[in-house]
N, CA, C and O atoms as a Maestro MAE file, in Angstrom:
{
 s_m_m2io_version
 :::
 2.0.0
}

f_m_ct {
 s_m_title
 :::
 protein
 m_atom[268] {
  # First column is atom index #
  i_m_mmod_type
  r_m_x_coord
  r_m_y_coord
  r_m_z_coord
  i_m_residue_number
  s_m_chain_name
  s_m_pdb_residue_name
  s_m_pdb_atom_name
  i_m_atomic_number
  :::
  1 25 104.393 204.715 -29.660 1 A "UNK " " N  " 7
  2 3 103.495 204.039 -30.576 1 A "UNK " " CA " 6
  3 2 103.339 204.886 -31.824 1 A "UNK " " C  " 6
  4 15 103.031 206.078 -31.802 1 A "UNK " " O  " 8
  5 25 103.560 204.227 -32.829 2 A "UNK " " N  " 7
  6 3 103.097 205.152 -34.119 2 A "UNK " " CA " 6
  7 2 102.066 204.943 -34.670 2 A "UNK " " C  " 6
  8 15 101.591 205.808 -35.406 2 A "UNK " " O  " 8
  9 25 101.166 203.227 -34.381 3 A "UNK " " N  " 7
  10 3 100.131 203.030 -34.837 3 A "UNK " " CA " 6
  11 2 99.021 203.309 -33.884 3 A "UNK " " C  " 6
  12 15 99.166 202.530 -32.942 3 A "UNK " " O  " 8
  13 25 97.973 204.072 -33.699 4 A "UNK " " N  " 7
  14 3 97.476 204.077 -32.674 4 A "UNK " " CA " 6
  15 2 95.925 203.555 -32.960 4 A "UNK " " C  " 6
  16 15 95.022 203.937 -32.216 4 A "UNK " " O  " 8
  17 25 95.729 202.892 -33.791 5 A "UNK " " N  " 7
  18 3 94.274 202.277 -34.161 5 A "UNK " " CA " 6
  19 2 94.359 201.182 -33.456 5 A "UNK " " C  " 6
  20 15 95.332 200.529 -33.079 5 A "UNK " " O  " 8
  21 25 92.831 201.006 -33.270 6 A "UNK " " N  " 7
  22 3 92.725 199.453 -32.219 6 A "UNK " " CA " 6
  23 2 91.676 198.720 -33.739 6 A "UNK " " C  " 6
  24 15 90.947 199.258 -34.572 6 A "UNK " " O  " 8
  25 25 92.085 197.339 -33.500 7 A "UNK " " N  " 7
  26 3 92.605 196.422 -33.071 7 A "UNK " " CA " 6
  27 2 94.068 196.554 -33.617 7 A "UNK " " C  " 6
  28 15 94.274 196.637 -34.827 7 A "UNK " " O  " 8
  29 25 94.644 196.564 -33.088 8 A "UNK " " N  " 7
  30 3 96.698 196.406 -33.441 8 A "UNK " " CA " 6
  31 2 97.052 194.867 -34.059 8 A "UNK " " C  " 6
  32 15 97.272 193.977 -33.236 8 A "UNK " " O  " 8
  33 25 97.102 194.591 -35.328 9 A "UNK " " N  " 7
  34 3 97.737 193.421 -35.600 9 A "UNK " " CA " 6
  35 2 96.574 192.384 -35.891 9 A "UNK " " C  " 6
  36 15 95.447 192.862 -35.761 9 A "UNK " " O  " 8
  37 25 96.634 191.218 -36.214 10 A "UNK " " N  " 7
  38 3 96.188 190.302 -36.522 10 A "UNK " " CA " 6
  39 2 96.528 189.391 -35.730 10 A "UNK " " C  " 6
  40 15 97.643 188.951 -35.450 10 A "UNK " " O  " 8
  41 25 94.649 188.897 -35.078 11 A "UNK " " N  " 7
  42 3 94.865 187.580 -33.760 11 A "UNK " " CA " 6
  43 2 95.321 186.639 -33.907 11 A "UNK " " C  " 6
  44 15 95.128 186.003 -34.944 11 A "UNK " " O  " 8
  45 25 96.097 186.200 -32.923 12 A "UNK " " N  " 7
  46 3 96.729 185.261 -32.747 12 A "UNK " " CA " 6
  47 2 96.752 184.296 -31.582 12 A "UNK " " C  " 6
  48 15 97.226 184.681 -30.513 12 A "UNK " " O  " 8
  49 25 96.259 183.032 -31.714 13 A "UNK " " N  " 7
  50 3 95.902 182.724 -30.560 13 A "UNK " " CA " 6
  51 2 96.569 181.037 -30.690 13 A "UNK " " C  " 6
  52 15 97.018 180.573 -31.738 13 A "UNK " " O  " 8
  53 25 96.498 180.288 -29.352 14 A "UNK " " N  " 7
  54 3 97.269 178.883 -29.077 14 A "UNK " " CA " 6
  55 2 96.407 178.328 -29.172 14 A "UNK " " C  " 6
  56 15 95.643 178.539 -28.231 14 A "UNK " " O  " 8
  57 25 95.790 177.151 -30.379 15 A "UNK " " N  " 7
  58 3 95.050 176.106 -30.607 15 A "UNK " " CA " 6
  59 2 95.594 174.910 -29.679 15 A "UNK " " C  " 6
  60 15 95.405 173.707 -29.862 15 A "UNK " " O  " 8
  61 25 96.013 175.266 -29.077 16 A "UNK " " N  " 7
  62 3 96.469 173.582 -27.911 16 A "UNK " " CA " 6
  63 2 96.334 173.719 -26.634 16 A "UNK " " C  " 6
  64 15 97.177 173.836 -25.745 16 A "UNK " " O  " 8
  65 25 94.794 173.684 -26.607 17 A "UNK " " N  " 7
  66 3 94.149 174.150 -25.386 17 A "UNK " " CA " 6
  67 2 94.122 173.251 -24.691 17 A "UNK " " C  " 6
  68 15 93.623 172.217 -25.135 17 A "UNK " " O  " 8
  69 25 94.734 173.278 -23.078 18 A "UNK " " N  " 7
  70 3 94.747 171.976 -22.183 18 A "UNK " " CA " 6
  71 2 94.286 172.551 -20.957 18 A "UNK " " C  " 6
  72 15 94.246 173.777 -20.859 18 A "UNK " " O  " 8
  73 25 93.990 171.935 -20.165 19 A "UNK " " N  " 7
  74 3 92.901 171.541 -18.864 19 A "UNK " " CA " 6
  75 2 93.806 172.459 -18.108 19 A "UNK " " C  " 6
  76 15 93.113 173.037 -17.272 19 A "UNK " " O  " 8
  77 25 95.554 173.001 -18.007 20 A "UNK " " N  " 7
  78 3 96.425 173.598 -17.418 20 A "UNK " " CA " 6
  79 2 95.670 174.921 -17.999 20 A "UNK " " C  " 6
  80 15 95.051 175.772 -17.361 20 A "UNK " " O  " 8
  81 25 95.893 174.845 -19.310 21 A "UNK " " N  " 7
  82 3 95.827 176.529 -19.618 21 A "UNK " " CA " 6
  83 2 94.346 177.093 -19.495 21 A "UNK " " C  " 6
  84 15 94.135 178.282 -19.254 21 A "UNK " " O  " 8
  85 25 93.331 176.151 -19.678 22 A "UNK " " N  " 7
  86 3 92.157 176.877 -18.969 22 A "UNK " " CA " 6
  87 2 91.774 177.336 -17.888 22 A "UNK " " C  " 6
  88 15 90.945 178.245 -17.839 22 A "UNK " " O  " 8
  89 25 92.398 176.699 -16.648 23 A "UNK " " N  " 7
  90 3 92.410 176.942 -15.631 23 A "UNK " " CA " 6
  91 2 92.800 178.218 -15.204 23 A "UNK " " C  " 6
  92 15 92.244 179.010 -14.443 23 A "UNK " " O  " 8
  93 25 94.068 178.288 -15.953 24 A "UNK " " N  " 7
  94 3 94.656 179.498 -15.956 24 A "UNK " " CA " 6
  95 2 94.262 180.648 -16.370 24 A "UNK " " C  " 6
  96 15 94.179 181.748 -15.824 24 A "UNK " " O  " 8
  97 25 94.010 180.233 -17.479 25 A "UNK " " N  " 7
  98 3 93.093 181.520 -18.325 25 A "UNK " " CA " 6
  99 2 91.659 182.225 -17.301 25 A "UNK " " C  " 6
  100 15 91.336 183.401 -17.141 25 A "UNK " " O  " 8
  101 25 90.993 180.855 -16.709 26 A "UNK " " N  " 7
  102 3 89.830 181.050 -15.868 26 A "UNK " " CA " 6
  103 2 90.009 182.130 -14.363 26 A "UNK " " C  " 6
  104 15 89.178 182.888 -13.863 26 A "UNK " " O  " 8
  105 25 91.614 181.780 -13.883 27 A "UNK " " N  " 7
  106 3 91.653 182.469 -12.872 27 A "UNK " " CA " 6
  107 2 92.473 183.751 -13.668 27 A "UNK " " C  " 6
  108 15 92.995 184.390 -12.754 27 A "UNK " " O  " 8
  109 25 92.691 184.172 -14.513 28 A "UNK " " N  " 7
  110 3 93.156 185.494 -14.662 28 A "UNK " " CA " 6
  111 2 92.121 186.377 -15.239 28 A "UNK " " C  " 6
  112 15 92.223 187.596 -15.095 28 A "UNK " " O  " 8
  113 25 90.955 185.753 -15.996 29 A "UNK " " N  " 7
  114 3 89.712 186.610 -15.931 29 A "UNK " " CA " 6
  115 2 89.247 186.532 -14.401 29 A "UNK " " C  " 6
  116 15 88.203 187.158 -14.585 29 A "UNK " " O  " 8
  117 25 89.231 186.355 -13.557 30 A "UNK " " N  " 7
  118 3 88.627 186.474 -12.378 30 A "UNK " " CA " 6
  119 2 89.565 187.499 -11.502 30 A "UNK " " C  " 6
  120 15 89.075 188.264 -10.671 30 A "UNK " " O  " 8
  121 25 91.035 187.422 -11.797 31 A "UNK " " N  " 7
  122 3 91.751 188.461 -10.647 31 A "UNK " " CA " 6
  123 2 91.877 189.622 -11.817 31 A "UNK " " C  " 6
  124 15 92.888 190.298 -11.630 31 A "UNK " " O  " 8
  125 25 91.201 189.984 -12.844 32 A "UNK " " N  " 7
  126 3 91.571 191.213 -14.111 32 A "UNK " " CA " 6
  127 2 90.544 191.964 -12.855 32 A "UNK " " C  " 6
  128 15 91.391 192.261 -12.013 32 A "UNK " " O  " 8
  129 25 89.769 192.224 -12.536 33 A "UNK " " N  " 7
  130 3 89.257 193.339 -11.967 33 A "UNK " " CA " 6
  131 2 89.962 193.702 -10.830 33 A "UNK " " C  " 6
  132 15 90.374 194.855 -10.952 33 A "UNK " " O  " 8
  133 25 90.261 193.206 -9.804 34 A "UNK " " N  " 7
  134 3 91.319 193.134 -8.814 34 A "UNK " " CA " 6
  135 2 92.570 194.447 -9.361 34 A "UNK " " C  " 6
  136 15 92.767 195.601 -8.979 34 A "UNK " " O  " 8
  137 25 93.180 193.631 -10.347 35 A "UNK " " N  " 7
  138 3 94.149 194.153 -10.933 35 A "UNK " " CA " 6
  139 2 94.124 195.109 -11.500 35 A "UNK " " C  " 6
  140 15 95.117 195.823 -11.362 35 A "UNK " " O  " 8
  141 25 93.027 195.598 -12.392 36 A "UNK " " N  " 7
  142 3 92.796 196.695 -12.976 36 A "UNK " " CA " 6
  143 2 92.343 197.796 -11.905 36 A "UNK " " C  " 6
  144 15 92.476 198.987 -12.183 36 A "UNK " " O  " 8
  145 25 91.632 197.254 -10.278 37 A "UNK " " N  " 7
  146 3 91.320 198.530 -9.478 37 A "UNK " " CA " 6
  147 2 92.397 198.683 -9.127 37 A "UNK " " C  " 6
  148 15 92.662 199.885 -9.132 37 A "UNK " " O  " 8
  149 25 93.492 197.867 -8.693 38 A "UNK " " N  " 7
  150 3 94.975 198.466 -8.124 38 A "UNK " " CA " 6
  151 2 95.773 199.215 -9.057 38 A "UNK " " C  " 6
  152 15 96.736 199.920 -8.758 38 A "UNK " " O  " 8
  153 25 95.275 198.999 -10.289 39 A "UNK " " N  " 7
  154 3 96.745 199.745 -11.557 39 A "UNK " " CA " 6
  155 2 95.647 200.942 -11.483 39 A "UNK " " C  " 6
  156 15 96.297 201.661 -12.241 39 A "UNK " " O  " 8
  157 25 94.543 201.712 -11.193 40 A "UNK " " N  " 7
  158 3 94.015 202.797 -11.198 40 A "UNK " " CA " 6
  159 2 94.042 203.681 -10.206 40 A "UNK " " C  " 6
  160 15 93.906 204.902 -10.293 40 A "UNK " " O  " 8
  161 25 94.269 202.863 -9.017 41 A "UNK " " N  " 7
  162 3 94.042 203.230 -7.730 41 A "UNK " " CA " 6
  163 2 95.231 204.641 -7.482 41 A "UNK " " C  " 6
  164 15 96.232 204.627 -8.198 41 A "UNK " " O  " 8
  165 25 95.118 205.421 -6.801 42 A "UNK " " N  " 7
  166 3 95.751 206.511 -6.542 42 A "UNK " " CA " 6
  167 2 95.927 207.650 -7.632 42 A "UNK " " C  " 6
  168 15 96.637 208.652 -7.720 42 A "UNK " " O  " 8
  169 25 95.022 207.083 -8.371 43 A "UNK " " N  " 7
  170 3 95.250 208.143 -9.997 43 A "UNK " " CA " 6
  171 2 94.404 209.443 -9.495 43 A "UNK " " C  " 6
  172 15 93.557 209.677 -8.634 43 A "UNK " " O  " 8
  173 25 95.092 210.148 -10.494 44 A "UNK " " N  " 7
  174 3 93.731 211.800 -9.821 44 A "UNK " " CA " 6
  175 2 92.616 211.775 -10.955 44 A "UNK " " C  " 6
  176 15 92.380 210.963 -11.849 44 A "UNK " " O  " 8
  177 25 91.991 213.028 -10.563 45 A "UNK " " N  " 7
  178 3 90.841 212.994 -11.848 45 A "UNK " " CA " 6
  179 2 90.957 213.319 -13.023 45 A "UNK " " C  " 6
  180 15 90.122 213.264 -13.926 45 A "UNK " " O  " 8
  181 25 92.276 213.758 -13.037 46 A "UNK " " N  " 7
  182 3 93.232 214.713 -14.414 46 A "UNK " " CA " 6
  183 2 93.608 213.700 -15.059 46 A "UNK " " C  " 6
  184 15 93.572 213.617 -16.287 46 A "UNK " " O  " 8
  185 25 94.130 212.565 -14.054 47 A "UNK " " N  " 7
  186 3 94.793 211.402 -14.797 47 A "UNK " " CA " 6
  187 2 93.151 210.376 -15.569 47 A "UNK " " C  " 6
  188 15 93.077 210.166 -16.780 47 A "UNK " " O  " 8
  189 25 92.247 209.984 -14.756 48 A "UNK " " N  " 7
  190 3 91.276 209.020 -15.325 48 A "UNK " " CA " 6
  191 2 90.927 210.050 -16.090 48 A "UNK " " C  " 6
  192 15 91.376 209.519 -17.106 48 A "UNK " " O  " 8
  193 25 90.562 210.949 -16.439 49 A "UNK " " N  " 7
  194 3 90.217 211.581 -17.590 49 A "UNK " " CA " 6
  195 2 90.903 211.986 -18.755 49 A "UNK " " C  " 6
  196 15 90.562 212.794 -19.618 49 A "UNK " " O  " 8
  197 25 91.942 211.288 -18.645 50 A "UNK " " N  " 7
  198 3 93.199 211.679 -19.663 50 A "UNK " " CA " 6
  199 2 92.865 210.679 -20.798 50 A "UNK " " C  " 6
  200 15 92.341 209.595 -20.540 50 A "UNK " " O  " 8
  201 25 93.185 211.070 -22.088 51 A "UNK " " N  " 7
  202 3 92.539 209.691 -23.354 51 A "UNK " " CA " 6
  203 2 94.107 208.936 -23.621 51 A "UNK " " C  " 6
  204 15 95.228 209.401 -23.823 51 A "UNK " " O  " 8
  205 25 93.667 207.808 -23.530 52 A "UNK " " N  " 7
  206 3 95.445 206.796 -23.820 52 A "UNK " " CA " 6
  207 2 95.896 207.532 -25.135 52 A "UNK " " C  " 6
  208 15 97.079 207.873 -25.168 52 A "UNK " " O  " 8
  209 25 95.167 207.797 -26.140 53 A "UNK " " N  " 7
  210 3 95.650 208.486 -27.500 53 A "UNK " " CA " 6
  211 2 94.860 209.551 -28.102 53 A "UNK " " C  " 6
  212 15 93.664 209.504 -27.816 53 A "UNK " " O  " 8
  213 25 95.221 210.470 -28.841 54 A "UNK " " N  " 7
  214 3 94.119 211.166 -29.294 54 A "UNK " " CA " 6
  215 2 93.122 211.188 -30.084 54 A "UNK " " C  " 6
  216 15 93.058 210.974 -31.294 54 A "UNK " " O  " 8
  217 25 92.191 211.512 -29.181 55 A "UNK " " N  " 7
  218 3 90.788 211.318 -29.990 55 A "UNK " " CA " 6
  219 2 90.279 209.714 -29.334 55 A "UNK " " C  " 6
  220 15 89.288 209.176 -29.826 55 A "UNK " " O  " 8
  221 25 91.101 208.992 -28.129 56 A "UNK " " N  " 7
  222 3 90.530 208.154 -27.439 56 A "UNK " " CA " 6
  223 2 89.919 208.009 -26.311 56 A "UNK " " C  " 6
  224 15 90.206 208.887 -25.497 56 A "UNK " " O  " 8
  225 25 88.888 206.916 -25.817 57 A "UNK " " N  " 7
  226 3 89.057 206.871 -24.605 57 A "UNK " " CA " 6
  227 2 89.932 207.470 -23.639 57 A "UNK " " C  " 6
  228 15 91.114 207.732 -23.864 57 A "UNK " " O  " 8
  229 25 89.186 207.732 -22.300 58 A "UNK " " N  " 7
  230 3 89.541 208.214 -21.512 58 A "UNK " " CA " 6
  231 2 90.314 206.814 -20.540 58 A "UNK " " C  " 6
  232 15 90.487 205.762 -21.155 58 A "UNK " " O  " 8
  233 25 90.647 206.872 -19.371 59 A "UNK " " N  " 7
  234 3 91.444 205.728 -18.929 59 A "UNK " " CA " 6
  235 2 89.878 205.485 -18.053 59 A "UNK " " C  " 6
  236 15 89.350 204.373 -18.067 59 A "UNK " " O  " 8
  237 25 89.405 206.365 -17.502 60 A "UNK " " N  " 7
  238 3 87.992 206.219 -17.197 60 A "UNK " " CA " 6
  239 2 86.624 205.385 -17.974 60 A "UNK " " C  " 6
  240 15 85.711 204.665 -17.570 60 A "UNK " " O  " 8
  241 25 86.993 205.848 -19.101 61 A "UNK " " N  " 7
  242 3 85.999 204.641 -19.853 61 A "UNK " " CA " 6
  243 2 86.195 203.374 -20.073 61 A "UNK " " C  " 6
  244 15 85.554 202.332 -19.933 61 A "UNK " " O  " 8
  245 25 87.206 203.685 -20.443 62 A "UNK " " N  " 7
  246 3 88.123 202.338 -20.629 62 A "UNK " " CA " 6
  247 2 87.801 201.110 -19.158 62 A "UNK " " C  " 6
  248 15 87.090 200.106 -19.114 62 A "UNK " " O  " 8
  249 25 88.513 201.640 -18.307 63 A "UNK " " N  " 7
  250 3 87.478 200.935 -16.959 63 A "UNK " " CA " 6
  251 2 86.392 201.022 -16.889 63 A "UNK " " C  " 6
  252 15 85.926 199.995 -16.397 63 A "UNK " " O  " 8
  253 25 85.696 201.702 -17.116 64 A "UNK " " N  " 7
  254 3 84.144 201.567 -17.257 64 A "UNK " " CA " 6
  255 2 83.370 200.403 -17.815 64 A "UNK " " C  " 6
  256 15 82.353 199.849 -17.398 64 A "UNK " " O  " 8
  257 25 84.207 200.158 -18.987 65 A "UNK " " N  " 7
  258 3 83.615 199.478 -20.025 65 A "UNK " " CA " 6
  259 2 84.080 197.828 -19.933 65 A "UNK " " C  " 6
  260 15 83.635 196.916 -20.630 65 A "UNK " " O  " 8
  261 25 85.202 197.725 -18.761 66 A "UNK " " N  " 7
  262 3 85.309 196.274 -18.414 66 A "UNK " " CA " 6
  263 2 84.776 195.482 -17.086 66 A "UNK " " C  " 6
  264 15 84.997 195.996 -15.989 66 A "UNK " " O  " 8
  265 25 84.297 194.628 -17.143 67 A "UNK " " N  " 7
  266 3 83.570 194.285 -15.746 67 A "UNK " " CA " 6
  267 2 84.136 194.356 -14.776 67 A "UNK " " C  " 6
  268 15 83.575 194.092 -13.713 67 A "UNK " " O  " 8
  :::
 }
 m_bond[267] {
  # First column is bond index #
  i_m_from
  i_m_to
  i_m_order
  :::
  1 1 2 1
  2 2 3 1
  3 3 4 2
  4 3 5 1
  5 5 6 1
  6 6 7 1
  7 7 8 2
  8 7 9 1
  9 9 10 1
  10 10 11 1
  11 11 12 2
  12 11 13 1
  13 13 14 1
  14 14 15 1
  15 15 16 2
  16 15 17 1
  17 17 18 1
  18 18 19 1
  19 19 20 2
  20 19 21 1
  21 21 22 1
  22 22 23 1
  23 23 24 2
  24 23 25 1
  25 25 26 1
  26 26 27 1
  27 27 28 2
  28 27 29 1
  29 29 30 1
  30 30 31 1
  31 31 32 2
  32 31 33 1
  33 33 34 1
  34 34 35 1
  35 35 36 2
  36 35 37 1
  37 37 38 1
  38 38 39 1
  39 39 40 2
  40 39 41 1
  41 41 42 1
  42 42 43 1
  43 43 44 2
  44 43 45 1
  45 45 46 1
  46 46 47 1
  47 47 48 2
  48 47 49 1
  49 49 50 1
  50 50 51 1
  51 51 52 2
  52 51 53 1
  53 53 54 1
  54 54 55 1
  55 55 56 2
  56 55 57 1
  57 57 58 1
  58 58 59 1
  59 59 60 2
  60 59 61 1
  61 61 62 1
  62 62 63 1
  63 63 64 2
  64 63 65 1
  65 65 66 1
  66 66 67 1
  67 67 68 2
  68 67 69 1
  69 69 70 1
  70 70 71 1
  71 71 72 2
  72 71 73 1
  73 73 74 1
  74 74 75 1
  75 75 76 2
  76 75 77 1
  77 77 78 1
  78 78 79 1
  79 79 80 2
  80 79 81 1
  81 81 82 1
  82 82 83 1
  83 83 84 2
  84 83 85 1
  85 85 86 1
  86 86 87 1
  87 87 88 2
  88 87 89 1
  89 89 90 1
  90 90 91 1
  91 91 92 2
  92 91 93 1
  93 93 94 1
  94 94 95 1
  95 95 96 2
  96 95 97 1
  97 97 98 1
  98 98 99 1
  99 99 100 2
  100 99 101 1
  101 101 102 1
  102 102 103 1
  103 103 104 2
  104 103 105 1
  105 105 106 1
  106 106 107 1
  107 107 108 2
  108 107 109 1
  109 109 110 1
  110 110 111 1
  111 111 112 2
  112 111 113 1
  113 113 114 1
  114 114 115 1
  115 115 116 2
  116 115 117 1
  117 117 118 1
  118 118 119 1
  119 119 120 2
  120 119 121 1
  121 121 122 1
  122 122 123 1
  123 123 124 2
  124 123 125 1
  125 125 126 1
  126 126 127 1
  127 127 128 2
  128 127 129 1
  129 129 130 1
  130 130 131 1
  131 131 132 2
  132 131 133 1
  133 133 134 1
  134 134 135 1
  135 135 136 2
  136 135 137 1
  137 137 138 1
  138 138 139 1
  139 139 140 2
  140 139 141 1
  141 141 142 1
  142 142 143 1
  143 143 144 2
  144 143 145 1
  145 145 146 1
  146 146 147 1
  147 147 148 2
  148 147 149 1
  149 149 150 1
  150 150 151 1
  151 151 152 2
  152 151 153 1
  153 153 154 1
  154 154 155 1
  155 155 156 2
  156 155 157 1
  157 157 158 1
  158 158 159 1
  159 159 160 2
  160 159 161 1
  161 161 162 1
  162 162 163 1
  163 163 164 2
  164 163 165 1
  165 165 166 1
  166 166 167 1
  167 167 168 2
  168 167 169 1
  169 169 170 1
  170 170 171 1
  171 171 172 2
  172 171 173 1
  173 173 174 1
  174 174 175 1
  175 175 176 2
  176 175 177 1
  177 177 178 1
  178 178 179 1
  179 179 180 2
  180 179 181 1
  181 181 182 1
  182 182 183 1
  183 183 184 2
  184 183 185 1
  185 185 186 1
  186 186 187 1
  187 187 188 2
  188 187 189 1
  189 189 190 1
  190 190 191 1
  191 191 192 2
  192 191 193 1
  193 193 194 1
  194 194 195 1
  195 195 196 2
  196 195 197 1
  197 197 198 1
  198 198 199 1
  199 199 200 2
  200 199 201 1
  201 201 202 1
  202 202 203 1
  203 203 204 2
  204 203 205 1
  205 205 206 1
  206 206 207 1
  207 207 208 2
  208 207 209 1
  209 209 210 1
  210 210 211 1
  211 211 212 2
  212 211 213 1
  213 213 214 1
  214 214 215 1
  215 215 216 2
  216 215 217 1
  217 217 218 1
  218 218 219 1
  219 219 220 2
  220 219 221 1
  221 221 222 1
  222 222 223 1
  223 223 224 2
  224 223 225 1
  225 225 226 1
  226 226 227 1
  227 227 228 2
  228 227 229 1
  229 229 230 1
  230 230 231 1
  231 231 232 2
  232 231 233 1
  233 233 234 1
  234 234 235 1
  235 235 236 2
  236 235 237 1
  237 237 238 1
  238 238 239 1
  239 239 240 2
  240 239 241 1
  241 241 242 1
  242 242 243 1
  243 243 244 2
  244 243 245 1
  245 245 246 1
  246 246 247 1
  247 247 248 2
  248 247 249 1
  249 249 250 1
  250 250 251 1
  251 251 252 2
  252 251 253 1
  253 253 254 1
  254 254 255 1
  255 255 256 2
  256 255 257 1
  257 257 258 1
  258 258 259 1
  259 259 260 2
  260 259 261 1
  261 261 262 1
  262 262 263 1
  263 263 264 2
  264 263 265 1
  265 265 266 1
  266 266 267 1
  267 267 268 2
  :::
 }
}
């Protein structure tokens, strides 16, 4: 990465919202915590305390800070 500021880019999102893609959308906010304890799981304390970039969050806050 060479840019390391958040927000990255300019949003972009699908105005053709259908009864399929909400659904969808609905069950992938519901399995993101699921998913996010398994992509953390087995990490050490060296690792959750490590910052994704410098001068960032830790991978620890970062989970912290999502439900």
């Amino acid at each position: 990465m060479t840019d390391l500021r958040y927000p990255v880019g300019k949003l972009t999102y699908d105005s053709d919202i259908t009864d399929g893609k909400r659904t969808a959308w609905i069950r992938q906010i519901a399995e993101t915590p699921a998913a996010l304890r398994a992509a953390v799981d087995g990490l050490t304390e060296a690792q959750l305390d490590t910052p994704y970039r410098p001068e960032g969050w830790t991978v620890r806050q970062v989970v912290h800070h999502v439900p």
